[in-house]
N, C-alpha and C positions, 0 to 999 in steps of 0.2 A: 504494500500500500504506500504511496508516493504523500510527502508532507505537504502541504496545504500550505504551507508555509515559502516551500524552494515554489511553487507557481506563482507566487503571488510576483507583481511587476512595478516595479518602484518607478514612477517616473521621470524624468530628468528635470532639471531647471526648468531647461530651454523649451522641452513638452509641454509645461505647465503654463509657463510662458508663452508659447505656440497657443495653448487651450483658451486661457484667458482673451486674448486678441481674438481668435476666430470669434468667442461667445460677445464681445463687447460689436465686432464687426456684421456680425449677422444680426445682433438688436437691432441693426437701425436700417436695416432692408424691410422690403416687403417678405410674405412669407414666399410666392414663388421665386424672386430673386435670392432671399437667404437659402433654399435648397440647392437652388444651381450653384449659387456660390461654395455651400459646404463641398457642394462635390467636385467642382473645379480646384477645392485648396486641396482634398484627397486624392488630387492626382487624376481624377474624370475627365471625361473628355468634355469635347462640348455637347457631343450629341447626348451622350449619359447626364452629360448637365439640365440641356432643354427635357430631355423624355420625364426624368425627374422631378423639374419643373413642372412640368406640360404646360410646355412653350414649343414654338420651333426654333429650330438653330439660327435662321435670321433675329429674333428675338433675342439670344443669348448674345449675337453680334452688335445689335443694339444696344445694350446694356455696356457692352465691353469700348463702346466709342466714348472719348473725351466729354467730361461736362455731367455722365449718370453718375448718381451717387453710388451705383453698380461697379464701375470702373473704376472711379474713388476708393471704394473698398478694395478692390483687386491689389491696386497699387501701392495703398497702405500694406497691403501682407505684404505683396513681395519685398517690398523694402525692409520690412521687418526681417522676415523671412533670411535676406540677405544679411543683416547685420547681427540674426543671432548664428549665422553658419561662421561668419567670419570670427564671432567670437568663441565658439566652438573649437574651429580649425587654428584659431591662435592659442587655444590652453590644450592643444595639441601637440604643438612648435617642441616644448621640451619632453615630451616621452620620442615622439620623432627623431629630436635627436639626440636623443639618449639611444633608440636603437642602432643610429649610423655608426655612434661612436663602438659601441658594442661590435657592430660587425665587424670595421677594422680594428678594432684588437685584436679580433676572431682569425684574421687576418685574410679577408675579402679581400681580396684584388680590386672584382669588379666594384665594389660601393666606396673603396678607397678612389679610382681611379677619376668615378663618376663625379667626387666630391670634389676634388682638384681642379677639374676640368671645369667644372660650375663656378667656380671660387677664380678661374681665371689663373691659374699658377701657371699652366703650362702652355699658356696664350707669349705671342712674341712679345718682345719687350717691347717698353713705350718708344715712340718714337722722338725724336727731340734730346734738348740738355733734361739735366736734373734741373732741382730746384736749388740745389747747392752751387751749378754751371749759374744760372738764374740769376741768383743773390748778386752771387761773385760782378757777373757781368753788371746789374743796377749798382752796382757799389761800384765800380770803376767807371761807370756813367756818372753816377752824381759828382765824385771826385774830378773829372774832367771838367763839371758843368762847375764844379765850386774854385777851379783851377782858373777856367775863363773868368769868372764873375772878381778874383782879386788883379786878375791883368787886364781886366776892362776899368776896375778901381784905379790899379796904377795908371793909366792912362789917363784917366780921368786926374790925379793927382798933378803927373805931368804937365798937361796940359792946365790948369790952376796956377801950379807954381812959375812956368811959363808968362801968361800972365801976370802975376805981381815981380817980375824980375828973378825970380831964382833961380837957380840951376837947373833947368828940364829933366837932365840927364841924372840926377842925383836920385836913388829911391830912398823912402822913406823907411825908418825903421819899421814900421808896424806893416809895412806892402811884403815886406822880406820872409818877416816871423810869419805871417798869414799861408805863405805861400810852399813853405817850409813846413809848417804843418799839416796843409792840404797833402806834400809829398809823402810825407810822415804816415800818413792816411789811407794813402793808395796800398789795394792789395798785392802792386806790383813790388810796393819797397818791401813787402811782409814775404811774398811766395813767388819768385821768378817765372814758374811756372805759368800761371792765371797771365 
């Protein structure tokens, strides 16, 4: 004699969940649209929907066009519908991969290889510098651009002193020190290489 207890069927969240919507969504149909409807969310066809009903299938079609509160209800589940799968399939994510890992320990080839492949590992390399080439390069741009900006200064200094009588040719302490630390800066005085 089997336990009355191992048949019994516990439902899940998302069932219950599922149940409540269907019962809140078929309240506000008429009663031949909430029978098509139950049977169209159980997976019925249309025509099982309309005979149900008793409707015809243009009728069901009607119902299912933009604007019926029929349609409205449809569209309410599936979106439901949609977002309890996804939330389903996401508190799945870590037993899923807990089994991947499992296999390659086990030492699967094939689910090692498939995971690699998917992750992109054994795709060619990127094409281009790094981001270290990258750096390197805007860092020896700006030092070049901060190199012009103190000998467009001297210039501009030059050409002043020029004007009031002094020496053109003469630079000024602070053109020198500027300029010398600008070199100081450059990644070429640090790494020949670059």
């Amino acid at each position: 004699m089997s336990d009355p207890q191992s048949q019994l069927v516990i439902p899940s969240e998302s069932d219950i969940c599922q149940s409540d919507l269907l019962q809140r969504l078929v309240e506000g149909l008429p009663p031949r649209e909430a029978a098509a409807f139950e049977t169209l969310m159980r997976g019925g066809s249309v025509v099982l929907a309309a005979a149900r009903a008793g409707v015809g299938r243009t009728t069901i079609y009607k119902w299912l066009k933009p604007g019926h509160l029929f349609q409205q209800c449809m569209a309410q589940w599936k979106e439901d519908l949609v977002a309890s799968s996804r939330t389903r399939f996401l508190t799945m994510a870590e037993g899923a991969t807990d089994n991947i890992q499992d296999a390659i320990n086990h030492g699967d080839v094939r689910t090692s290889l498939r995971v690699v492949e998917k992750m992109g590992i054994l795709g060619p390399p990127a094409v281009g510098p790094s981001n270290a080439q990258l750096h390197a390069e805007k860092q020896r741009l700006d030092n070049q651009e901060q190199q012009r900006s103190i000998a467009a200064q001297e210039e501009v200094e030059k050409f002043l002193s020029g004007l009031n009588g002094e020496n053109p040719t003469a630079r000024t302490p602070s053109s020198t020190d500027q300029r010398n630390r600008a070199d100081a800066q450059s990644p070429e005085a640090h790494n020949p290489e670059v």
